[in-house]
PDB file of N, H, CA, C and O in Angstrom:
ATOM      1  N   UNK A   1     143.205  87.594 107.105  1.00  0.00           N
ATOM      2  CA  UNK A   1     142.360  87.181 108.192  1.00  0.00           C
ATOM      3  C   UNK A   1     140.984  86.848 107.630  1.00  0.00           C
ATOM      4  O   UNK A   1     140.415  87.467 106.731  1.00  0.00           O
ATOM      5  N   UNK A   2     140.577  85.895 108.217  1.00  0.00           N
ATOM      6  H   UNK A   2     141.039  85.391 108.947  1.00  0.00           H
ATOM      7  CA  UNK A   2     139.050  85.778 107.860  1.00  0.00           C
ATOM      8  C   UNK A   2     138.265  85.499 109.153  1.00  0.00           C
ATOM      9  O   UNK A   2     138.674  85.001 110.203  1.00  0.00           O
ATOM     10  N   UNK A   3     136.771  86.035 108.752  1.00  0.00           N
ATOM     11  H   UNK A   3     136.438  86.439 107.899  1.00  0.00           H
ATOM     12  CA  UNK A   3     135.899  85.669 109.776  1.00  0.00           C
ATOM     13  C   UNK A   3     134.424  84.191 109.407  1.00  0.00           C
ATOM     14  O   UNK A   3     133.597  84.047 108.507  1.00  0.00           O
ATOM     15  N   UNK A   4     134.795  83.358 110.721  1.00  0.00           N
ATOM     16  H   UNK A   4     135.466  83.475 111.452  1.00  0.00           H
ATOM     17  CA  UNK A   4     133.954  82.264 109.681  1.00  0.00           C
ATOM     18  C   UNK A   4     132.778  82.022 110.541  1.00  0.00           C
ATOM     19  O   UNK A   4     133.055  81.667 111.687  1.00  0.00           O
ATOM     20  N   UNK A   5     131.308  82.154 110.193  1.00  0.00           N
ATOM     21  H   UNK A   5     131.083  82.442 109.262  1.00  0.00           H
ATOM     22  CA  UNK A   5     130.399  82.335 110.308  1.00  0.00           C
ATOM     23  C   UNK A   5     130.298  80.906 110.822  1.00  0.00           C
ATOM     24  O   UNK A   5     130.693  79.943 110.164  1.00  0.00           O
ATOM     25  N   UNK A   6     129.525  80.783 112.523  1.00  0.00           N
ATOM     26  H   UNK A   6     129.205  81.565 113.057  1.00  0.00           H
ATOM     27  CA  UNK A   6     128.975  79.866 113.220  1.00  0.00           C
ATOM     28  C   UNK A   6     127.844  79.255 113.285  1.00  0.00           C
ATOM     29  O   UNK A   6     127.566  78.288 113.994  1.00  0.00           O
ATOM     30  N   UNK A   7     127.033  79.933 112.385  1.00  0.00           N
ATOM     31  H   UNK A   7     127.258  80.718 111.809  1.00  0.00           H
ATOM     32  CA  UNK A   7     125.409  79.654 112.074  1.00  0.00           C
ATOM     33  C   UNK A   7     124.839  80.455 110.613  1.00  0.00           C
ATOM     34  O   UNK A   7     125.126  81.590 110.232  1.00  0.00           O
ATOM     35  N   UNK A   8     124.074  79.594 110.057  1.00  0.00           N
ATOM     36  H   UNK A   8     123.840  78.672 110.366  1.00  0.00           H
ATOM     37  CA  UNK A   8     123.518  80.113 108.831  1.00  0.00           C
ATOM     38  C   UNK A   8     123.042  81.534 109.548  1.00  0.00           C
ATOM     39  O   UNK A   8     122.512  81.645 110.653  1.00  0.00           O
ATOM     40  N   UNK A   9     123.368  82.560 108.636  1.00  0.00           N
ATOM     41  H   UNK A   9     123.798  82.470 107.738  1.00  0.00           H
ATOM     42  CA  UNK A   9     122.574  83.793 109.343  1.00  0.00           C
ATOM     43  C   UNK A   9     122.685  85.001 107.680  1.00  0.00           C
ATOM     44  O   UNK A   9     123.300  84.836 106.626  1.00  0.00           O
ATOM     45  N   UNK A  10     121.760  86.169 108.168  1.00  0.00           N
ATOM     46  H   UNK A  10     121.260  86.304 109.024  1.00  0.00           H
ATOM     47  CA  UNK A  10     121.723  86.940 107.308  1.00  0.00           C
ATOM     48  C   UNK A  10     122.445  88.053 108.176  1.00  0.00           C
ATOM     49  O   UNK A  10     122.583  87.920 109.392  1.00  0.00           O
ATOM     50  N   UNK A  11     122.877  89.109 107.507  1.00  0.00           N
ATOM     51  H   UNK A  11     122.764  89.218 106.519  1.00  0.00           H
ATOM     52  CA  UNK A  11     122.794  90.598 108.222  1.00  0.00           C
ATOM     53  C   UNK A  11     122.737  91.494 107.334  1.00  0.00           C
ATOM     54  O   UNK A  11     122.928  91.026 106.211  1.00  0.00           O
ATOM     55  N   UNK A  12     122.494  92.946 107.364  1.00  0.00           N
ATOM     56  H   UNK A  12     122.339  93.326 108.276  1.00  0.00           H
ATOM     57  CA  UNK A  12     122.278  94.268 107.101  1.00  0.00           C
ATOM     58  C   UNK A  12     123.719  95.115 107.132  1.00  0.00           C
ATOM     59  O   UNK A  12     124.642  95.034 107.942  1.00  0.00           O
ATOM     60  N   UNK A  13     123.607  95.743 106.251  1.00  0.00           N
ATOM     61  H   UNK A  13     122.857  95.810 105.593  1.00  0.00           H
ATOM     62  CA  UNK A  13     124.883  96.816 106.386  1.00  0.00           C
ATOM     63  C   UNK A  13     124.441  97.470 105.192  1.00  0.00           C
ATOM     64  O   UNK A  13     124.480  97.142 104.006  1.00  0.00           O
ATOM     65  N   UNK A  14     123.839  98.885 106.042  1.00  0.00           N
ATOM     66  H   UNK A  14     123.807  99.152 107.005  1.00  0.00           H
ATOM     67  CA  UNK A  14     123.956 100.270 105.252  1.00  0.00           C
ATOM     68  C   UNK A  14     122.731  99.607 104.282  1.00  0.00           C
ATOM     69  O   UNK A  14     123.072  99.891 103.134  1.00  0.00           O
ATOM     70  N   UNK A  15     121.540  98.900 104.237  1.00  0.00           N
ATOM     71  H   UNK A  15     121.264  98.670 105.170  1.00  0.00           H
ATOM     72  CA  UNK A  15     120.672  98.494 103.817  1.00  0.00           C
ATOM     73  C   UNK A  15     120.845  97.309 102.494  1.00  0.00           C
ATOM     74  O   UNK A  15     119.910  96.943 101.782  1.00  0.00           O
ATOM     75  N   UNK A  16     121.788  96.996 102.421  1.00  0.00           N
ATOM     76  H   UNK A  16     122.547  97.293 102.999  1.00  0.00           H
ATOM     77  CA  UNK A  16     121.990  95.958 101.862  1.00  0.00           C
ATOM     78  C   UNK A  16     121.933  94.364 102.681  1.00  0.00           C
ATOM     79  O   UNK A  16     122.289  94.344 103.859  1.00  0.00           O
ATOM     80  N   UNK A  17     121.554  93.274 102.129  1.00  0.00           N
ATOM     81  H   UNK A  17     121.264  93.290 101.172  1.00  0.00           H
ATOM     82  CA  UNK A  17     121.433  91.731 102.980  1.00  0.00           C
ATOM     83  C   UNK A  17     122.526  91.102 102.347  1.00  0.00           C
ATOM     84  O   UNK A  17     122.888  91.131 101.171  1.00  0.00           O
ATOM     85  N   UNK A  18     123.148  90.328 103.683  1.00  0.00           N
ATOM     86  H   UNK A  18     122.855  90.305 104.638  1.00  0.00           H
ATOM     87  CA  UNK A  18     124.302  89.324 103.145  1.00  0.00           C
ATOM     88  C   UNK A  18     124.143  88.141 103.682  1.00  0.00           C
ATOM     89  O   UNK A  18     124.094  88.171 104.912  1.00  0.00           O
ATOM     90  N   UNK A  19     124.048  87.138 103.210  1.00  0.00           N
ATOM     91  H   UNK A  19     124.088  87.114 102.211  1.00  0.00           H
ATOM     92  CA  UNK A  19     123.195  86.156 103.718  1.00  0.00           C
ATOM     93  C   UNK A  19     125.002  85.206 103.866  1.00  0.00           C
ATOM     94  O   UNK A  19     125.973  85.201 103.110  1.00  0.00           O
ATOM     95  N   UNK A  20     124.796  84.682 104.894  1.00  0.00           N
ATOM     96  H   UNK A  20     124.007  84.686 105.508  1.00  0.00           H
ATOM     97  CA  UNK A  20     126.138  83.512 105.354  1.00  0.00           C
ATOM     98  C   UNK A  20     125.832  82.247 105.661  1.00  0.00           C
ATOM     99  O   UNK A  20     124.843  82.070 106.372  1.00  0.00           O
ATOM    100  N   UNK A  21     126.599  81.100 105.200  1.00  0.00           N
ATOM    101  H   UNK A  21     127.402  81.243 104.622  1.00  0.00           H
ATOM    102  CA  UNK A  21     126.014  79.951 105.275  1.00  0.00           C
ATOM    103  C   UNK A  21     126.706  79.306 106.790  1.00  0.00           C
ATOM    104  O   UNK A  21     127.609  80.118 106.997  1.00  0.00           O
ATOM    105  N   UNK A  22     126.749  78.408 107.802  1.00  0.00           N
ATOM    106  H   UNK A  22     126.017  77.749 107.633  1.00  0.00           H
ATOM    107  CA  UNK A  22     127.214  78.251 108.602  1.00  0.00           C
ATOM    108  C   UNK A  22     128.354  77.355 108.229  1.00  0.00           C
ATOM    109  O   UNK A  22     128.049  76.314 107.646  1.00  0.00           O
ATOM    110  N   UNK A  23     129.738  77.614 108.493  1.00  0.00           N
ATOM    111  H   UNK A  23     129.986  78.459 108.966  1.00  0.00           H
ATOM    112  CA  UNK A  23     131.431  77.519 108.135  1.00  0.00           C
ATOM    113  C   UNK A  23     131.840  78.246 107.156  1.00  0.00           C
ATOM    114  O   UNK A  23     133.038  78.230 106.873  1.00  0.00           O
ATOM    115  N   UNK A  24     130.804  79.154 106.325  1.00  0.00           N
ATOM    116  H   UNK A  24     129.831  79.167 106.555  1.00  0.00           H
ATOM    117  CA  UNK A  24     131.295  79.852 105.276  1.00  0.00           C
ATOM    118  C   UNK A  24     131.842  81.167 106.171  1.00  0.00           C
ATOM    119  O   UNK A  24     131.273  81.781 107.073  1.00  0.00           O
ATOM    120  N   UNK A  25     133.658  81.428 105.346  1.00  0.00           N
ATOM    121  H   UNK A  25     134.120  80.929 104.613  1.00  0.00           H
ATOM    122  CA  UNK A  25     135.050  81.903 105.665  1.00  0.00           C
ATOM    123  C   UNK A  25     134.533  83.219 104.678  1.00  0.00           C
ATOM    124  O   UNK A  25     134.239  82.938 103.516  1.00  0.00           O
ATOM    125  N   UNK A  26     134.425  84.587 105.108  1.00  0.00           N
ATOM    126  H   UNK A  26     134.663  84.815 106.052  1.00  0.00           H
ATOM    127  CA  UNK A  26     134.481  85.723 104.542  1.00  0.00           C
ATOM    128  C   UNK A  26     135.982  86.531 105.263  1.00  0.00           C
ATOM    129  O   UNK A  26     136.256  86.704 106.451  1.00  0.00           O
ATOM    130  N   UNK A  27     136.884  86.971 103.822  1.00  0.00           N
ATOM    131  H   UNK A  27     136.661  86.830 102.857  1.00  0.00           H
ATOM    132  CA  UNK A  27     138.034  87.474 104.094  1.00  0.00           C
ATOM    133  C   UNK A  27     138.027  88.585 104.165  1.00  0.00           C
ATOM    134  O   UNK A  27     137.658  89.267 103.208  1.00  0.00           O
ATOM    135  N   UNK A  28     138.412  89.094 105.258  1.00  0.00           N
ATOM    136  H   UNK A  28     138.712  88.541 106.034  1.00  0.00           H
ATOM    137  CA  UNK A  28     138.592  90.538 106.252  1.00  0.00           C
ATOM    138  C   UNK A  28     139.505  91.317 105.553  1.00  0.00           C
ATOM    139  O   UNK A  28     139.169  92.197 104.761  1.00  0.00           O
ATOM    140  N   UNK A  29     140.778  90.983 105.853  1.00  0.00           N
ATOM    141  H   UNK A  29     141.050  90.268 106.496  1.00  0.00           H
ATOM    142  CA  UNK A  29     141.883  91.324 106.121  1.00  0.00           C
ATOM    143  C   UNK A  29     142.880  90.793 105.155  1.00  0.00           C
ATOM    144  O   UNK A  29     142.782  89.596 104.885  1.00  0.00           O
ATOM    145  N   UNK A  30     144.074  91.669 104.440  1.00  0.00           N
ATOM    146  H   UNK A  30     144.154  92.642 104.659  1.00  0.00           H
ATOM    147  CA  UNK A  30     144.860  90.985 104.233  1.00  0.00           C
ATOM    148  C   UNK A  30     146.404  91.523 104.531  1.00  0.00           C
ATOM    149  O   UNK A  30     146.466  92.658 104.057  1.00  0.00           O
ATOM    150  N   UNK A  31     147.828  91.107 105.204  1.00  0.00           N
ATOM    151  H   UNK A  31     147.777  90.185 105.589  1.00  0.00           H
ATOM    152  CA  UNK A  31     148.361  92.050 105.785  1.00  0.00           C
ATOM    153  C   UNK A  31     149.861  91.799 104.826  1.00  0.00           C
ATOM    154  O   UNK A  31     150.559  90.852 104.461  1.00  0.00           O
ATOM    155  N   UNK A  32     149.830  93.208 104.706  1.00  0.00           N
ATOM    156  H   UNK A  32     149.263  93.976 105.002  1.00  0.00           H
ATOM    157  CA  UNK A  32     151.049  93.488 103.773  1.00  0.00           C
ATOM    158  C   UNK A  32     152.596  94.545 104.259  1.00  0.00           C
ATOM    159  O   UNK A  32     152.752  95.756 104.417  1.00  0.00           O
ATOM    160  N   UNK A  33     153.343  93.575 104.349  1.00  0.00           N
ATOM    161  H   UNK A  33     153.216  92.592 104.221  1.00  0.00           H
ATOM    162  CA  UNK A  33     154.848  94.536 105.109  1.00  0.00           C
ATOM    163  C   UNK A  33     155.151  94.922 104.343  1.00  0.00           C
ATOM    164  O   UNK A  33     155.403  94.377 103.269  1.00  0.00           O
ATOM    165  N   UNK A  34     155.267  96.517 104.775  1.00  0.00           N
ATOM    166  H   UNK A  34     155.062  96.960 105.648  1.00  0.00           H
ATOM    167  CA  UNK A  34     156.116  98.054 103.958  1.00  0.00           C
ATOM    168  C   UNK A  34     157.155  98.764 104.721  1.00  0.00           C
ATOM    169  O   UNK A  34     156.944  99.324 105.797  1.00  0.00           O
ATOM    170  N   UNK A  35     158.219  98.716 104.148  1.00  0.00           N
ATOM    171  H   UNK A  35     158.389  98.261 103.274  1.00  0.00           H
ATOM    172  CA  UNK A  35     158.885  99.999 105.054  1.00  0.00           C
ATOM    173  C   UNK A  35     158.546 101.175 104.730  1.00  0.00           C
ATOM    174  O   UNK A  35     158.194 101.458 103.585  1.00  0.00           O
ATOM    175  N   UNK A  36     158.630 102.359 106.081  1.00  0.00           N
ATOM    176  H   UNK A  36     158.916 102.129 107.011  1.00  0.00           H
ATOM    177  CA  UNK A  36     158.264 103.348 105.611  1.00  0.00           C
ATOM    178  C   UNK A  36     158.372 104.143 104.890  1.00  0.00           C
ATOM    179  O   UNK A  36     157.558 105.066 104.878  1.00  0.00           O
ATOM    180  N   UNK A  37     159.235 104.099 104.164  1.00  0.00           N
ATOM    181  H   UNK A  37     159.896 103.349 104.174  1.00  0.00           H
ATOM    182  CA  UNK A  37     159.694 105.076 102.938  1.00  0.00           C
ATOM    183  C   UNK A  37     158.779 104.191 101.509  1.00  0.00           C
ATOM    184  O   UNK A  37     158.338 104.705 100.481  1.00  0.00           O
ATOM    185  N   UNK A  38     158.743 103.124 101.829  1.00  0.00           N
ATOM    186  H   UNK A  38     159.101 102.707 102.664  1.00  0.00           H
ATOM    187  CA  UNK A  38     157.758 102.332 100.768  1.00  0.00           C
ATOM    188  C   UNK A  38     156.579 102.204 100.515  1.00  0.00           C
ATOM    189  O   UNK A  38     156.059 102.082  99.405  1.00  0.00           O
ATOM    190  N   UNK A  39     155.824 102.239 102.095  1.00  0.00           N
ATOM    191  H   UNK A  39     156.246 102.338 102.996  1.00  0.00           H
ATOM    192  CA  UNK A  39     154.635 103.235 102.245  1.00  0.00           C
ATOM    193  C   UNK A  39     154.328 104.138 102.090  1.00  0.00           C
ATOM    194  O   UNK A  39     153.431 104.123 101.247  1.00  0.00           O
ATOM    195  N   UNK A  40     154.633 105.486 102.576  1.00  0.00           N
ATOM    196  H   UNK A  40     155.362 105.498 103.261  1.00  0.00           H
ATOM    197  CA  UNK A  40     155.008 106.267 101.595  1.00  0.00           C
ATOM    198  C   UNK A  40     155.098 106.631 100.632  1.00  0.00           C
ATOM    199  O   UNK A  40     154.520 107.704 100.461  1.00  0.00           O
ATOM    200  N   UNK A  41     155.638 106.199  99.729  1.00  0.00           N
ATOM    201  H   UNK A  41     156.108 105.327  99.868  1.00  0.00           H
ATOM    202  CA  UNK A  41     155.628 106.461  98.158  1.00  0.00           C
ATOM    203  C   UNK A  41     154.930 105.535  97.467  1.00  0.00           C
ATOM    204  O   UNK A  41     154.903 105.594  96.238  1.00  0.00           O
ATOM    205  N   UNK A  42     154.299 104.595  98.125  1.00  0.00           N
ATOM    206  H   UNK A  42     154.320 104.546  99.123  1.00  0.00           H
ATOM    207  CA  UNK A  42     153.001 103.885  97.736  1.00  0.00           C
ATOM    208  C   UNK A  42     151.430 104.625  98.011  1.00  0.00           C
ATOM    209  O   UNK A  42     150.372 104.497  97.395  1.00  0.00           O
ATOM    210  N   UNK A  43     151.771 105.386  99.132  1.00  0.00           N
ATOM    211  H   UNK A  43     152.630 105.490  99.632  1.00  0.00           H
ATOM    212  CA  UNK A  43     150.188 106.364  99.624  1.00  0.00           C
ATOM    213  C   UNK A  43     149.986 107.476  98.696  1.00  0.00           C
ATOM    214  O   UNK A  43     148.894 107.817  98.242  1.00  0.00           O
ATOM    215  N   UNK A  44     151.948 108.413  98.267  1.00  0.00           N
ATOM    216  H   UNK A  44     152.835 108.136  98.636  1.00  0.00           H
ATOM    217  CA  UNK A  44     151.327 109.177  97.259  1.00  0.00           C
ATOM    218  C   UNK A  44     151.132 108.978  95.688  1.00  0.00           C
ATOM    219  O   UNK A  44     150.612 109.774  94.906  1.00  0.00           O
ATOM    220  N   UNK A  45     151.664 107.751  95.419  1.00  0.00           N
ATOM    221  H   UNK A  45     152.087 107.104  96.054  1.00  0.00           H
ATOM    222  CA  UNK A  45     150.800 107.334  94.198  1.00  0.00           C
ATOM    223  C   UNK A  45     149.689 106.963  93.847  1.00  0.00           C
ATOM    224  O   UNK A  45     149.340 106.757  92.684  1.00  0.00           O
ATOM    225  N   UNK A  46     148.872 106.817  95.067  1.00  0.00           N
ATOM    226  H   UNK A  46     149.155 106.985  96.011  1.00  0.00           H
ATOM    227  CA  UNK A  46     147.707 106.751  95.259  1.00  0.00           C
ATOM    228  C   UNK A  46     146.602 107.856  95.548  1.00  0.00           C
ATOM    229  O   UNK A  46     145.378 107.768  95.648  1.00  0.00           O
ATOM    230  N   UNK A  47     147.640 109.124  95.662  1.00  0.00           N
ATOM    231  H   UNK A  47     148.634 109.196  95.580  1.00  0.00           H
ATOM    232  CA  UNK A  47     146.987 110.032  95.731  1.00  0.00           C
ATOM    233  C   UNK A  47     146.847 110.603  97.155  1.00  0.00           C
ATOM    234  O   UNK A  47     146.231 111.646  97.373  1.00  0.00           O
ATOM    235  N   UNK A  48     147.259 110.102  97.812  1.00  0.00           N
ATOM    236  H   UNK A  48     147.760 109.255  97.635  1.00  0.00           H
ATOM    237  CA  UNK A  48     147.029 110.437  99.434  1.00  0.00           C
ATOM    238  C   UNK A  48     148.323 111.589  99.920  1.00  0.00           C
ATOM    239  O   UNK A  48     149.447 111.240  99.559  1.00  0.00           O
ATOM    240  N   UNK A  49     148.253 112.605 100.519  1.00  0.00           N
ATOM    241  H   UNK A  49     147.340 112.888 100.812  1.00  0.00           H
ATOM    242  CA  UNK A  49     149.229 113.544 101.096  1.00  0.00           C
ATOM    243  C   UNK A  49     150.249 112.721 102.422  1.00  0.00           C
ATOM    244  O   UNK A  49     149.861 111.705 102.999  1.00  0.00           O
ATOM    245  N   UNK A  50     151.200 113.216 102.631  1.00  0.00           N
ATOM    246  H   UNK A  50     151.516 114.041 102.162  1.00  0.00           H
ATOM    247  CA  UNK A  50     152.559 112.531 103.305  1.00  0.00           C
ATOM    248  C   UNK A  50     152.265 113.270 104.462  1.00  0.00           C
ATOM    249  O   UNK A  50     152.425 114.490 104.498  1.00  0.00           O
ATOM    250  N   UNK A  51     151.785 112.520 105.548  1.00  0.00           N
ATOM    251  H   UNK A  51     151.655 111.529 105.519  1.00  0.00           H
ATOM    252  CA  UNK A  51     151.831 113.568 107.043  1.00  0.00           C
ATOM    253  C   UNK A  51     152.789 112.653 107.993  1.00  0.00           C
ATOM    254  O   UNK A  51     153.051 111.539 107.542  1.00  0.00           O
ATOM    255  N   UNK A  52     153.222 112.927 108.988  1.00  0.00           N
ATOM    256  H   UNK A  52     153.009 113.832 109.355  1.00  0.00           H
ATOM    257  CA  UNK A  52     154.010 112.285 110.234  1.00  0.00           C
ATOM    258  C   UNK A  52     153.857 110.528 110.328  1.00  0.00           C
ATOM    259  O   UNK A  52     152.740 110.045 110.142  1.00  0.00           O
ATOM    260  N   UNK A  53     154.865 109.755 110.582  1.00  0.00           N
ATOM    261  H   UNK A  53     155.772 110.148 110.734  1.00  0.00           H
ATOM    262  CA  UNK A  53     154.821 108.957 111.241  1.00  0.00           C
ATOM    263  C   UNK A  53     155.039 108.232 112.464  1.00  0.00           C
ATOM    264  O   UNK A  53     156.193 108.523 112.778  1.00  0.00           O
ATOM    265  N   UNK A  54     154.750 107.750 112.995  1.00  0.00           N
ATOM    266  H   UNK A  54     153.813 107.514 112.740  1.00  0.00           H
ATOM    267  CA  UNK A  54     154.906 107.520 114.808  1.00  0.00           C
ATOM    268  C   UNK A  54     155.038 105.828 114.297  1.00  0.00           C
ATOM    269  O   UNK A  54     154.555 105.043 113.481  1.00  0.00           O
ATOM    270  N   UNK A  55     156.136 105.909 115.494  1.00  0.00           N
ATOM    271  H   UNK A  55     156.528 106.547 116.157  1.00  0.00           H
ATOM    272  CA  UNK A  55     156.547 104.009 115.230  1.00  0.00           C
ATOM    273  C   UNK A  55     157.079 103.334 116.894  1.00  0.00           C
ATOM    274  O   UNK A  55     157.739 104.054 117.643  1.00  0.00           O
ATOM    275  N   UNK A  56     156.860 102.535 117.120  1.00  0.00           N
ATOM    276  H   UNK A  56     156.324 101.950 116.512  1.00  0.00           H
ATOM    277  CA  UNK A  56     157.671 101.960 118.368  1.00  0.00           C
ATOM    278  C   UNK A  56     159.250 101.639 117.978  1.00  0.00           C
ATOM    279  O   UNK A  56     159.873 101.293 116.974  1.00  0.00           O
ATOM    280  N   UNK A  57     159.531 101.958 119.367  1.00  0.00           N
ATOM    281  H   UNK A  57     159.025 102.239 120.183  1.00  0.00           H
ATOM    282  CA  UNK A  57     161.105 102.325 119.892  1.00  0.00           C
ATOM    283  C   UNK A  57     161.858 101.377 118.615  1.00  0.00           C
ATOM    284  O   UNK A  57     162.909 101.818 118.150  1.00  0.00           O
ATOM    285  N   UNK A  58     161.395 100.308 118.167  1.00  0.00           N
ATOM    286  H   UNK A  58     160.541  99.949 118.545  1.00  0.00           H
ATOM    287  CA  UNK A  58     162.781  99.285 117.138  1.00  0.00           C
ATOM    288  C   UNK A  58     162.095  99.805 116.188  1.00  0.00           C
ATOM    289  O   UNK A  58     162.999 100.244 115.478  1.00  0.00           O
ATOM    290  N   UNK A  59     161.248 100.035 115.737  1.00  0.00           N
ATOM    291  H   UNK A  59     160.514  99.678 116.314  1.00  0.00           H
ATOM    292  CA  UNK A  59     160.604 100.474 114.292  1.00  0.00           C
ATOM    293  C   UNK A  59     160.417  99.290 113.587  1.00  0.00           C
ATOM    294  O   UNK A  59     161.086  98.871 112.643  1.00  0.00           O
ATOM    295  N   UNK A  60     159.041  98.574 114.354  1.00  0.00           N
ATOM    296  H   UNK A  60     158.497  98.915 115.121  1.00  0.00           H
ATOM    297  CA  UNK A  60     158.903  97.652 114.067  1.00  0.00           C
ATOM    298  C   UNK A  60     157.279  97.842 113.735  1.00  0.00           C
ATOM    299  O   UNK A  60     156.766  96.872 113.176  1.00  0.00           O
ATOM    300  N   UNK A  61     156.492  98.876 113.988  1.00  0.00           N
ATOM    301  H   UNK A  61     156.909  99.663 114.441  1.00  0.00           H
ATOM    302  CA  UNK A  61     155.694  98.623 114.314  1.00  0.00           C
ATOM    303  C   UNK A  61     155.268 100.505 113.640  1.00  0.00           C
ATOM    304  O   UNK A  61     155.956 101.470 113.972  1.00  0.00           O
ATOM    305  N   UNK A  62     154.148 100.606 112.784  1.00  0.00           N
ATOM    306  H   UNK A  62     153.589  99.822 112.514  1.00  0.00           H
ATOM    307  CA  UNK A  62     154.550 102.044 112.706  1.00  0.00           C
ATOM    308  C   UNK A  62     152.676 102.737 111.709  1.00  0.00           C
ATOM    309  O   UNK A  62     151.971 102.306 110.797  1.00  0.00           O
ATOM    310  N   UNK A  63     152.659 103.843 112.553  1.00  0.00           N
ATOM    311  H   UNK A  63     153.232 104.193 113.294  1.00  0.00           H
ATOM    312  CA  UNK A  63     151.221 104.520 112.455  1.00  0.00           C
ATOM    313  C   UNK A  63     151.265 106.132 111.733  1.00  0.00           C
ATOM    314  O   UNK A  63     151.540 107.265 112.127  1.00  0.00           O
ATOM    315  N   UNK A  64     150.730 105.363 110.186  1.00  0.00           N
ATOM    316  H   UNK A  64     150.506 104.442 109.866  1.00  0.00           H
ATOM    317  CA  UNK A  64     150.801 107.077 109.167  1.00  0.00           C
ATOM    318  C   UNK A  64     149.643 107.658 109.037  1.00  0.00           C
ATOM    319  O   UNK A  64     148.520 107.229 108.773  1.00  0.00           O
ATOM    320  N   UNK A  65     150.117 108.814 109.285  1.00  0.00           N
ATOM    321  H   UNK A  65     151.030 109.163 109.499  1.00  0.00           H
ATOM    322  CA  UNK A  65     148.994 110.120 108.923  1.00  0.00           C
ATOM    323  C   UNK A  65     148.903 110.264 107.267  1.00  0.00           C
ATOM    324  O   UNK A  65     149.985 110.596 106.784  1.00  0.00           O
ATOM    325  N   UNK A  66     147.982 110.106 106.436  1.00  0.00           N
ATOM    326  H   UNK A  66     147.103 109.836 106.829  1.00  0.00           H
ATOM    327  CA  UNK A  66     148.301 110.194 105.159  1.00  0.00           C
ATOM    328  C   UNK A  66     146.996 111.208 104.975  1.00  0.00           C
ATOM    329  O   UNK A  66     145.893 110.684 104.817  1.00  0.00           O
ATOM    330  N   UNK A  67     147.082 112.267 104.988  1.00  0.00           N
ATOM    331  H   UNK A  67     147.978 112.693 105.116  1.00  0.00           H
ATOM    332  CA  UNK A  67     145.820 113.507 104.629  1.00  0.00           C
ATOM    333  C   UNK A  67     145.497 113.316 103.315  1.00  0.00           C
ATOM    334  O   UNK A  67     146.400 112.778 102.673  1.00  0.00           O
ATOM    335  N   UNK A  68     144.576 113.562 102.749  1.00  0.00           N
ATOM    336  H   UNK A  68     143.843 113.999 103.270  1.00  0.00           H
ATOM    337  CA  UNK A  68     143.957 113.802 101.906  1.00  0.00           C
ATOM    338  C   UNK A  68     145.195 114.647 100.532  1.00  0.00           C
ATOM    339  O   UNK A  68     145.815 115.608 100.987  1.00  0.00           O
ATOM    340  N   UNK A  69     145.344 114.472  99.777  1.00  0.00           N
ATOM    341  H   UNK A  69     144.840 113.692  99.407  1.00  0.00           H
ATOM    342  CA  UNK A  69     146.276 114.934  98.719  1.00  0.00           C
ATOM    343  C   UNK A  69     145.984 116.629  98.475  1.00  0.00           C
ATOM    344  O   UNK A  69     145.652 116.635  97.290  1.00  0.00           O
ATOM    345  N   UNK A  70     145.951 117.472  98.752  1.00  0.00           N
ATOM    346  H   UNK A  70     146.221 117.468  99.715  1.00  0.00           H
ATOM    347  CA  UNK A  70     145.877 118.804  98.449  1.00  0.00           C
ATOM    348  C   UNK A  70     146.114 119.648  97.084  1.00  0.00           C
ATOM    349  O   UNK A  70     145.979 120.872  97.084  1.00  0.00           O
TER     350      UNK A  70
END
């Protein structure tokens, strides 16, 4: 996903300036399909702890708890 700036403008974040030119495309987002067992064993190689997952009814769609690695 990207967000594309409608007017030359500056802004602030956390005291830093980011100055945007007007049509200049800054990329947000980028979206990557995992099944959950692939997620998973992608979060704890990363170091992250394995908590619950909640998914809609086809399991299409799905929200992990990944705690902090202990």
């Amino acid at each position: 996903m990207h967000l594309v700036s409608r007017r030359a403008q500056a802004v602030t974040v956390r005291g830093r300036r980011f100055g945007f030119d007007e049509g200049e495309a800054l990329h947000t987002e980028s979206s990557h399909k995992y099944t959950i067992d692939g997620l998973r064993a992608l979060a704890a190689r990363a170091g992250f702890g394995i908590g619950p997952v909640w998914t809609d009814a086809e399991r299409l769609f799905s929200v992990h708890w990944l705690p902090a690695a202990q």
